[in-house]
C-alpha positions in Angstrom: 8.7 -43.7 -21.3 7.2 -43.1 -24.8 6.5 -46.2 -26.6 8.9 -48.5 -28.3 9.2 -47.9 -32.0 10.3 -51.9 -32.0 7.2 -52.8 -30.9 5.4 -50.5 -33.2 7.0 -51.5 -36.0 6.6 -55.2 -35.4 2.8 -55.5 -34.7 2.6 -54.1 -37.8 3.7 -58.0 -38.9 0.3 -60.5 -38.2 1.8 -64.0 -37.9 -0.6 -66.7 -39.1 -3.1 -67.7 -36.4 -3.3 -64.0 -35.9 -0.2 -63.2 -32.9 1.9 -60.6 -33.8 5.8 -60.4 -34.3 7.5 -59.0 -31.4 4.9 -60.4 -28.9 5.4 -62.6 -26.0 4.1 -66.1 -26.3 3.0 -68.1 -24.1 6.0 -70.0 -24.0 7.7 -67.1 -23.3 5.5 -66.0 -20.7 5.5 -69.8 -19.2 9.8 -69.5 -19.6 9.9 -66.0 -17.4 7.4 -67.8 -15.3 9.8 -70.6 -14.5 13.0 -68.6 -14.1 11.1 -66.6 -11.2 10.2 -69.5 -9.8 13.3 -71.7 -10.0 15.1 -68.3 -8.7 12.7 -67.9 -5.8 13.2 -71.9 -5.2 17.3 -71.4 -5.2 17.6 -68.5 -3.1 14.3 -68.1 -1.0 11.9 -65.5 -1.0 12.7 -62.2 -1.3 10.4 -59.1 -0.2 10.4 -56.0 -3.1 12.7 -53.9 -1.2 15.4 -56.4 -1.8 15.5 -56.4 -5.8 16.0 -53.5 -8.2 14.3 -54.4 -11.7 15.3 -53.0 -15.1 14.4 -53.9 -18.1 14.1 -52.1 -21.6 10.5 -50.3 -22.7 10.3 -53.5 -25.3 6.6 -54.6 -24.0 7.5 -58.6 -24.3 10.4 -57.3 -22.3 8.7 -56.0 -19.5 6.3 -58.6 -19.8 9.2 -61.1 -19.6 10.3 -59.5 -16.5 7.2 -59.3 -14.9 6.9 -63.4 -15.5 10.0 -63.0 -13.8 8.9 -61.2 -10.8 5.6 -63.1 -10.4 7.3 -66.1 -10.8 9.6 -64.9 -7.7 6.1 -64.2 -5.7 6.3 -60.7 -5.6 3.2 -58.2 -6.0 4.5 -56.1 -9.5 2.5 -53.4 -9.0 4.1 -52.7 -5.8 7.6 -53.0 -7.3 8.9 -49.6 -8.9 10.8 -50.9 -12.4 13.5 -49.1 -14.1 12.5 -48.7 -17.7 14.4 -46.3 -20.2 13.2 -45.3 -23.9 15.8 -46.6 -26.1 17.5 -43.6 -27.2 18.4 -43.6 -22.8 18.9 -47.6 -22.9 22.4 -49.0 -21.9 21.2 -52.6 -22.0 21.0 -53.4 -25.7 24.2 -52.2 -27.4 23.7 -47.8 -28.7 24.8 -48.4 -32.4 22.4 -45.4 -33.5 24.1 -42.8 -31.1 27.9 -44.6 -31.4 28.8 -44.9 -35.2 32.0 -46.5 -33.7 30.0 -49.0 -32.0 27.9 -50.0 -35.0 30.8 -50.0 -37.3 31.8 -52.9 -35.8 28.9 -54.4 -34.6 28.6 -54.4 -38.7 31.5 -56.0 -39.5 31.4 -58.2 -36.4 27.8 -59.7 -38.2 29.7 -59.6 -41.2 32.4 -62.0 -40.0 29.7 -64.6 -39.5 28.2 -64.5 -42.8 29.1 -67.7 -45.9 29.9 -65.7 -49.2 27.9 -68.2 -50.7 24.3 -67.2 -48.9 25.1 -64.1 -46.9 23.7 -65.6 -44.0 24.9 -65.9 -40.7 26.6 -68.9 -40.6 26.5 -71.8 -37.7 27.6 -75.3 -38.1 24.8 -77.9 -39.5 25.7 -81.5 -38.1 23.4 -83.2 -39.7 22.2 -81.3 -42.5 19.2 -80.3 -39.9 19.1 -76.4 -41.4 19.2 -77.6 -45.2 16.4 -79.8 -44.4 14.4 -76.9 -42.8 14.9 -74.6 -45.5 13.6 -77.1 -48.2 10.1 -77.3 -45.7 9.5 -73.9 -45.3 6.4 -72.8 -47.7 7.7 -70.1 -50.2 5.3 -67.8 -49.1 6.8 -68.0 -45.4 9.8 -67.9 -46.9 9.1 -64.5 -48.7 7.5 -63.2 -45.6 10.2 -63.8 -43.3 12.8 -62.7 -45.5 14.0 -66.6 -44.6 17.1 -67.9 -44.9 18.6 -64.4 -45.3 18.1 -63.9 -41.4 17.0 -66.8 -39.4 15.9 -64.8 -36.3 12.4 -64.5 -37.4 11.3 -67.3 -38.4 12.7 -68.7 -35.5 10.5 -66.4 -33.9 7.1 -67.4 -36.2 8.1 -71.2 -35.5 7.8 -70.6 -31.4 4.7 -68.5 -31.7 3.0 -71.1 -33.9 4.1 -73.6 -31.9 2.5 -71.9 -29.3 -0.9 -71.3 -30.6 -1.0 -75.3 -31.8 -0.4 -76.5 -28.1 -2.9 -73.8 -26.7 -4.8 -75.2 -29.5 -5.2 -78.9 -28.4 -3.0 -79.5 -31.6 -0.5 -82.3 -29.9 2.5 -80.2 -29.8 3.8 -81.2 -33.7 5.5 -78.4 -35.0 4.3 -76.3 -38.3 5.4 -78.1 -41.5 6.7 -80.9 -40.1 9.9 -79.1 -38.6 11.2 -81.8 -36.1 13.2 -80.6 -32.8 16.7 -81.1 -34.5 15.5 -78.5 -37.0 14.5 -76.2 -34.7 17.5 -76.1 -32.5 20.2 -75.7 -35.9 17.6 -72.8 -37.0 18.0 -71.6 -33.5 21.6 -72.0 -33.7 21.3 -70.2 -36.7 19.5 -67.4 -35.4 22.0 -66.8 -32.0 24.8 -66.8 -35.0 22.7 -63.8 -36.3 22.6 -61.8 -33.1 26.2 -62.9 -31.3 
């Protein structure tokens, strides 16, 4: 298939430490890993002409399922994968060819939003998203287009994650987010997408 224009447009965005928006991390990879592996541990091995794969041209998304695959302890190159350009995709919802369809996807998105920040709303036991928002540099803030839409920071905040704890950097989290504030931004940012 020709290449995605999400992943063009995305690697246009250099994250600091130099990783790139849209790209799988090595969490990620290590996630898709595991799923492959506690799939293959659940049901037993499988040879390739027992699964069909599909997955959308997205790279991290055919990365992903290749993590996926290995992780099952199959050969990938051996395994023919069903991958569609998005303008053929039926796995993500067709809002550009279905105005019905993004209609109310729209309003759908808009149903979650606070009139008082147009954001996506998701309950904050705790005041854990307030307290993220208030560490989050303004410059990161202005880059991410953060707390408008929570999705990619949430994003930046796994990657840098990443790149620390491939770094030797103990696992602390950028700007001194703790694990409560990650999971209400993460909350935050399924709100966003639901």
């Amino acid at each position: 298939p020709r290449p995605s224009l999400v992943d063009a447009s995305q690697r246009k965005h250099v994250l600091p430490g130099g990783g790139r928006s849209g790209e799988l991390t090595a969490a990620g990879w290590a996630q898709a890993r595991a799923l492959g592996e506690a799939l293959r541990e659940r049901y037993g091995a499988v040879s390739p002409d027992e699964v069909s794969a599909r997955t959308t041209h997205v790279s991290r998304c055919v990365l992903t399922l290749r993590g996926v695959l290995l992780g099952l302890g199959l050969e990938t190159s051996r395994l023919p994968v069903d991958t569609r350009h998005a303008t053929e995709e039926t796995m993500t919802p067709a809002t550009r060819r279905c105005p019905s369809l993004a209609a109310h996807w729209q309003s759908c998105r808009a149903a979650l939003r606070t009139p008082e920040t147009g954001h996506a709303s998701a309950p904050d036991p705790g005041g854990h998203f307030a307290s993220l928002i208030a560490k989050v540099p303004a410059d990161a803030k202005d880059a991410f287009g953060f707390p408008s839409t929570a999705v990619p920071l949430k994003d930046a905040l796994i990657a840098l994650d990443s790149l620390n704890r491939a770094g030797g950097g103990g696992g602390a989290l950028p700007w001194g987010v703790t694990e409560p504030e990650l999971q209400a931004l993460d909350d935050r940012a399924a709100a966003e997408v639901a």
